[in-house]
C-alpha positions as CSV (number, residue, x, y, z in Angstrom):
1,X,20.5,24.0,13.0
2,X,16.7,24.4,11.6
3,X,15.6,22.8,8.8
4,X,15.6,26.0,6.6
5,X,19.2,26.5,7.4
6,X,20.2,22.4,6.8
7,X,18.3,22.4,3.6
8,X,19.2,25.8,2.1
9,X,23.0,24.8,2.8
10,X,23.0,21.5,1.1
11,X,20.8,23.0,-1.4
12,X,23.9,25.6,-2.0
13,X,26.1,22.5,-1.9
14,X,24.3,20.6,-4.8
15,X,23.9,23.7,-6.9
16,X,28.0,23.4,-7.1
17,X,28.2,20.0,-7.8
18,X,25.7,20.1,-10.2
19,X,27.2,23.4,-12.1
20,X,23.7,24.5,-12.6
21,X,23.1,28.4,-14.0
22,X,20.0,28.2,-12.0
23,X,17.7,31.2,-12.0
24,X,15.2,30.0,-9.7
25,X,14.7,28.5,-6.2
26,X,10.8,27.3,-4.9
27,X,10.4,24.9,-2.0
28,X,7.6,22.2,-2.6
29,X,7.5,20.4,0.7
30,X,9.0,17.7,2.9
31,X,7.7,14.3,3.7
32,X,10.5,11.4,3.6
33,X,12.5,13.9,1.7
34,X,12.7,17.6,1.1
35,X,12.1,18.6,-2.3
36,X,12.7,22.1,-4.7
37,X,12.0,23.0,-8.1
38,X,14.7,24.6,-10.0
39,X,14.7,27.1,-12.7
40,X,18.2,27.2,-15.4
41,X,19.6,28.9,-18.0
42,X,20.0,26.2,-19.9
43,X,18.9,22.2,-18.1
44,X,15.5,23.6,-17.6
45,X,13.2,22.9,-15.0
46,X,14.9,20.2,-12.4
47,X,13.4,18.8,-9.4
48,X,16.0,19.0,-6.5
49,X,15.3,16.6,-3.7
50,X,17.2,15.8,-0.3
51,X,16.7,12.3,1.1
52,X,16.1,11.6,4.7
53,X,17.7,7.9,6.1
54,X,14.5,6.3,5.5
55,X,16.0,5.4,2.0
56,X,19.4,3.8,1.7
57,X,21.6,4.9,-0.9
58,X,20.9,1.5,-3.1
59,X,17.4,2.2,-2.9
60,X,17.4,5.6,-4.3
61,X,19.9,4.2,-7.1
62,X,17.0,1.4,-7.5
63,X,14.5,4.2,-8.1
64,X,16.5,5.9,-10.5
65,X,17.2,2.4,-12.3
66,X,13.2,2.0,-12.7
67,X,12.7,5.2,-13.7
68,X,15.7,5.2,-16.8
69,X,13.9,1.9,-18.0
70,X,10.2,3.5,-17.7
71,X,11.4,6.4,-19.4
72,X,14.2,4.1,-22.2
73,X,12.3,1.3,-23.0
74,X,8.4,1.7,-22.3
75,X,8.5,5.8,-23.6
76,X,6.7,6.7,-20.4
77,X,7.7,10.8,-19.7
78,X,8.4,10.4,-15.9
79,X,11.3,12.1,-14.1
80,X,14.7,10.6,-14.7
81,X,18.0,11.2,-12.6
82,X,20.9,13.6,-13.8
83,X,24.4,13.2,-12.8
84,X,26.6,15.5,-11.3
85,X,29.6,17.0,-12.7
86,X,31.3,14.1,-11.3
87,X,29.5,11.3,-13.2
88,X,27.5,10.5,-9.7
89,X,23.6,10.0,-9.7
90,X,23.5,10.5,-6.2
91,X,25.5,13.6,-4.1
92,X,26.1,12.9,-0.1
93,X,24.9,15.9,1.8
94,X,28.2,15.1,4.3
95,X,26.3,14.0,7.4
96,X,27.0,17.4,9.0
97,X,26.0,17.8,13.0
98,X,22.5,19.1,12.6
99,X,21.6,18.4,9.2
100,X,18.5,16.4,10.8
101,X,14.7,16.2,9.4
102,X,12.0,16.5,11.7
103,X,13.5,18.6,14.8
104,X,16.1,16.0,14.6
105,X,14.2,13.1,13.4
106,X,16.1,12.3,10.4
107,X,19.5,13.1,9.2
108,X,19.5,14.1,5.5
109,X,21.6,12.6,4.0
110,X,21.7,12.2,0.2
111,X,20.9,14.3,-2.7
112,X,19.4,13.4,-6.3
113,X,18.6,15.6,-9.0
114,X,15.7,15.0,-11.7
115,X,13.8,16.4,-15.0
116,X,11.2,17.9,-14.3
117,X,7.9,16.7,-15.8
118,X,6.2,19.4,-17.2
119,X,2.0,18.9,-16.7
120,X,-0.9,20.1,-14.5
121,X,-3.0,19.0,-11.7
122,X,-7.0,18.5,-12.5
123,X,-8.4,20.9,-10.6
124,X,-12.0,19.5,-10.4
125,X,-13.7,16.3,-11.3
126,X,-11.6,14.7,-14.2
127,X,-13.5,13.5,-17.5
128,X,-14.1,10.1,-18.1
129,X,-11.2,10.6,-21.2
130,X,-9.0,11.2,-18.7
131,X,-9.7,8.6,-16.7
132,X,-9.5,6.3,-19.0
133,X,-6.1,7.3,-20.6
134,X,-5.1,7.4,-16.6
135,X,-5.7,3.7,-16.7
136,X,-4.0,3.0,-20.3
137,X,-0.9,5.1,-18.4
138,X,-0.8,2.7,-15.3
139,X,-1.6,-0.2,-17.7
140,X,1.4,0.2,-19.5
141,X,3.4,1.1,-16.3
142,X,3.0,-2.8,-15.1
143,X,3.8,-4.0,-18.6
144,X,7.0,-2.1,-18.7
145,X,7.3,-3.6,-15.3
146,X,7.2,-7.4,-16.3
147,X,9.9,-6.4,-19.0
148,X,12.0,-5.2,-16.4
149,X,15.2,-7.0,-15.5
150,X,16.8,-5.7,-12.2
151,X,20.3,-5.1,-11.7
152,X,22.1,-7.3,-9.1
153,X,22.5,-4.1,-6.5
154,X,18.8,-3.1,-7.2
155,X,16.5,-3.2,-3.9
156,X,12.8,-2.0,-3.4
157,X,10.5,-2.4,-0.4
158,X,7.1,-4.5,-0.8
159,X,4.1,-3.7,-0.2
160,X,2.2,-6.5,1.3
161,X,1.1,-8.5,4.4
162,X,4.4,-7.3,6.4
163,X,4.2,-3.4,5.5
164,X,0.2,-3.6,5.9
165,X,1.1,-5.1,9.5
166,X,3.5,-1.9,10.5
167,X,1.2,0.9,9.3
168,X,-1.6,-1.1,11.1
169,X,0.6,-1.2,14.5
170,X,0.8,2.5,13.7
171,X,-2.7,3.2,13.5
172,X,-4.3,1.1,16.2
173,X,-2.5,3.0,19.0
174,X,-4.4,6.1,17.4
175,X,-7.9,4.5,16.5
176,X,-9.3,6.8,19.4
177,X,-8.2,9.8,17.3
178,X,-9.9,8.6,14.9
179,X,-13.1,6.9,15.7
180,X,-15.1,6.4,18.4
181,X,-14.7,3.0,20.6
182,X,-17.6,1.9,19.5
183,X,-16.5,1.7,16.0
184,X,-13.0,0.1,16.6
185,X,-14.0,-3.3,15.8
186,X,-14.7,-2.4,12.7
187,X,-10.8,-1.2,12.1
188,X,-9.8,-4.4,13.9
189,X,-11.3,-6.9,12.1
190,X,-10.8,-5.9,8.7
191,X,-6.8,-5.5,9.9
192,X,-7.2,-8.4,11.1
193,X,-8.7,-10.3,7.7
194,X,-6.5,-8.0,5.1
195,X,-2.9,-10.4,5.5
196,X,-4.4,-13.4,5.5
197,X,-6.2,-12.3,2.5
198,X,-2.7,-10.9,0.8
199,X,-1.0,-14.3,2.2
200,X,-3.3,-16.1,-0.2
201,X,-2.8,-14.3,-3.7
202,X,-0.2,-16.0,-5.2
203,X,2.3,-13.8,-7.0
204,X,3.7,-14.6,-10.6
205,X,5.0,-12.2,-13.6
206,X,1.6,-11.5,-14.9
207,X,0.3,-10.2,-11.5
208,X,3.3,-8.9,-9.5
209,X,6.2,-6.8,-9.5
210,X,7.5,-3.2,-10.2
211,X,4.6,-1.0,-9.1
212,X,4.5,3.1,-8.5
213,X,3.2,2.6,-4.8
214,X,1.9,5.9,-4.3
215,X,-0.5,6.2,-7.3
216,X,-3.1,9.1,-6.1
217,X,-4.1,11.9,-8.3
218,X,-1.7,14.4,-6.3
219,X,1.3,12.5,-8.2
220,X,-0.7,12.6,-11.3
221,X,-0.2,15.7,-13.9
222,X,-1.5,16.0,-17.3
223,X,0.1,17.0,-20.2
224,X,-1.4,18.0,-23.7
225,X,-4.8,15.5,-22.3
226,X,-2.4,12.9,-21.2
227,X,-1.3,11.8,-17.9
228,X,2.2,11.8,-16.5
229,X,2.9,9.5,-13.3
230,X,5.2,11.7,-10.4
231,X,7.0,10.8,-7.9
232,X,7.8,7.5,-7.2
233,X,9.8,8.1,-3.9
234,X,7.5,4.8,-2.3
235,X,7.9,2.5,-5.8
236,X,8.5,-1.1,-4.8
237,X,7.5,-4.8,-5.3
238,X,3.9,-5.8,-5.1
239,X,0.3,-6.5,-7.2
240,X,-0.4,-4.7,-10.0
241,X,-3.7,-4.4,-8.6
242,X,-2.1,-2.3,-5.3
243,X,-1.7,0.7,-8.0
244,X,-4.6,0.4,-9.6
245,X,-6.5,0.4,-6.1
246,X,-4.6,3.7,-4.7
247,X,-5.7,4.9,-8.1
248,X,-9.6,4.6,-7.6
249,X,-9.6,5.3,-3.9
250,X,-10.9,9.1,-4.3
251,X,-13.1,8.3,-6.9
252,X,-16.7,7.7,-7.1
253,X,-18.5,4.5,-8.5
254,X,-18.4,5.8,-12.3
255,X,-15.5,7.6,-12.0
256,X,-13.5,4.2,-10.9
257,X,-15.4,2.5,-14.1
258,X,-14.0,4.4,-16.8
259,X,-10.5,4.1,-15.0
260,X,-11.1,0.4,-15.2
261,X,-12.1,0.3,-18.9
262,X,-9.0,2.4,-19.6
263,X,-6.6,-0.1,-17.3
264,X,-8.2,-3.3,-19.0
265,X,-8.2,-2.1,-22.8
266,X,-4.6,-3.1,-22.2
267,X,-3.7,-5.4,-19.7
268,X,-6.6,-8.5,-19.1
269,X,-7.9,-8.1,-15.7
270,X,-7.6,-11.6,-13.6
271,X,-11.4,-13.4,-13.5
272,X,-11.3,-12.8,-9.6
273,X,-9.9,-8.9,-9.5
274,X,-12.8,-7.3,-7.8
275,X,-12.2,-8.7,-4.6
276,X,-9.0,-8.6,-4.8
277,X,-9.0,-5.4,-5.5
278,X,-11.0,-4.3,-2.5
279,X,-8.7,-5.8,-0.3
280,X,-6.2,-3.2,-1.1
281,X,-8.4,-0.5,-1.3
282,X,-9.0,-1.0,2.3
283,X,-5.4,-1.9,2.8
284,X,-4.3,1.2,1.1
285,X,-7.0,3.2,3.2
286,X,-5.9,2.2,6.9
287,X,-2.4,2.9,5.6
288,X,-2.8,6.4,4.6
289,X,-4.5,6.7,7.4
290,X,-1.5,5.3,9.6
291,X,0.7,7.8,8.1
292,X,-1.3,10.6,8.5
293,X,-2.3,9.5,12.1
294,X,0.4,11.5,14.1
295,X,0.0,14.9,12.3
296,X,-2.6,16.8,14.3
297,X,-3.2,18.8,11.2
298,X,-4.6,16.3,9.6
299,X,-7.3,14.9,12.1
300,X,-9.9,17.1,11.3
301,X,-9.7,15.9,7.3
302,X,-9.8,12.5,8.8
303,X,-12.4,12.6,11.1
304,X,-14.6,13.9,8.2
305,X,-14.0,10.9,6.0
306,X,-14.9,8.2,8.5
307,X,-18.7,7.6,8.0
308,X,-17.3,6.6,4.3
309,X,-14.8,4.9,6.0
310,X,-16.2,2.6,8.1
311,X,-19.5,1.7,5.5
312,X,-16.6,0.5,3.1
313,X,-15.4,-1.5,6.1
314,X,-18.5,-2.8,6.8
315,X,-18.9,-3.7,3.1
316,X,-16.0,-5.4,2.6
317,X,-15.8,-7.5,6.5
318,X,-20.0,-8.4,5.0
319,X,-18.1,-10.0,1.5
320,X,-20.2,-7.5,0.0
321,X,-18.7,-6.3,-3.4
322,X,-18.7,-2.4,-2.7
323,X,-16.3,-0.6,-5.4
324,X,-18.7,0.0,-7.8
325,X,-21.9,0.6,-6.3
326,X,-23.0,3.5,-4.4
327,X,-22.1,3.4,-0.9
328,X,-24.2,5.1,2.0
329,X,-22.0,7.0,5.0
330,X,-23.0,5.1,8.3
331,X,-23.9,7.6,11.3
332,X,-20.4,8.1,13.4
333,X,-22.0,8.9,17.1
């Protein structure tokens, strides 16, 4: 059975269970799940999605357990799970013979409905008002994360030394995809610096827990001038200072200022962020690239970016403090 076919089926499915007068049907995408927006008579706008079996079913129900208390308790608009006319957060899709992801891949497996958060994507450079209440958002984010109090059943991957390690295993059998030989050191000894340096940074409430994982400006909409946080399918246990670092990634040196101011007019930055800080943003860096890695779509894209890349490799393997000064692209040969 194609994926069309296994999706549209369990997508049939969940409209029943779900008793939804929907008038609408668009297909958004698939990565670790495949996802729809629906239209209704009368629930609105609802994000449908259907999770492969890289998520359990207590770690979806984790994810829906964040988001309740981001949306209850710190006011944050962010999508929220809906129940089924059963009273269950979470619909099985049956395990059916060829309900599989990826030409087989991945069986899909579970189903979970949401709000929809209403907002747009910046198309363009965003202002430095916007970047700034982008950092008050993701400020208040962690706060509501150190208020947070877990259920016994609730479980959430980290990301740290251990996941850095498997997209880095990922990536290295690639690196001649990506880069000449002649560069590869320069990918090898930064992977090779990047868990001790995570090893060392000592976790505690003020610094680590609950974070969105996944924090670039594609799962980033605006609303009215404020910004609304979207899908939190990788959301998980780690530094505060992971989030903000996916956050400033794609922007330049000013750009990643005014995010900061925003960040800090809430939460106190740590006297040592900085380098800290970099550490992840190359960390985050070799792990999109890891997951991106295998899609020969996307080598092209990532080709381009690699005389950036490897000057902020070079910058950070030299100690050099590199996020907010401007940085010149090294001549890939």
């Amino acid at each position: 059975m194609k994926l069309g076919t296994a999706a549209r089926d369990i997508v049939l499915r969940a409209l029943k269970a779900y008793e939804l007068d929907w008038t609408k049907i668009e297909y958004l995408g698939k990565s670790d799940s495949v996802t729809f927006k629906l239209e209704t008579e009368t629930a609105g706008k609802l994000l449908l999605r259907i999770h492969g079996e890289r998520c359990s079913r207590a770690e979806i129900l984790s994810e829906l357990e964040w988001l309740s208390h981001l949306s209850g308790a710190a006011e944050l608009v962010v999508p929220v799970g809906l129940r089924d006319s059963s009273g269950s957060y979470i619909l099985e899709t049956g395990n059916e013979p060829g309900n599989e992801l990826y030409g087989g891949a991945q069986e899909l497996n579970y189903v979970t409905l949401m709000r929809w958060v209403e907002g747009e994507h910046v198309a363009g450079n965003l202002t430095d008002e916007q970047l700034h209440a982008v950092g008050v958002m993701l400020a208040g984010m962690h706060q509501a994360g150190e208020q947070f109090v877990p259920s016994a059943e609730f479980t959430r991957p980290a990301w740290g030394a251990d996941s850095f390690r498997k997209h880095w295993n990922k990536l290295e059998k690639h690196l001649s995809a990506l880069v000449p030989e002649a560069w590869w050191k320069l990918y090898q000894a930064a992977a090779a610096r990047i868990p001790g340096e995570l090893e060392a940074m000592t976790p505690d409430p003020g610094s680590y827990g609950l974070i969105h994982g996944d924090l670039h400006f594609g799962n980033v909409v605006f609303a009215d001038g404020q910004p609304r946080a979207i899908d939190f399918g990788l959301c998980g246990y780690g530094f505060y200072l992971y989030d903000l670092a996916a956050a400033l990634l794609e922007l330049s040196t000013e750009q990643r200022r005014s995010l900061i101011r925003g960040y800090s007019s809430i939460r106190a930055l740590e006297p040592d962020y900085e380098r800290k800080l970099e550490c992840f943003f190359i960390m985050i860096m070799i792990g999109n690239y890891s997951h991106h890695i295998s899609n020969p779509d996307e080598l092209p894209s990532l080709r381009e970016e690699q005389p950036y890349a490897l000057a902020y490799l070079k910058e950070y393997l030299a100690d050099s403090r590199f996020l907010f000064k401007g940085i010149e692209p090294v001549q890939v040969e």
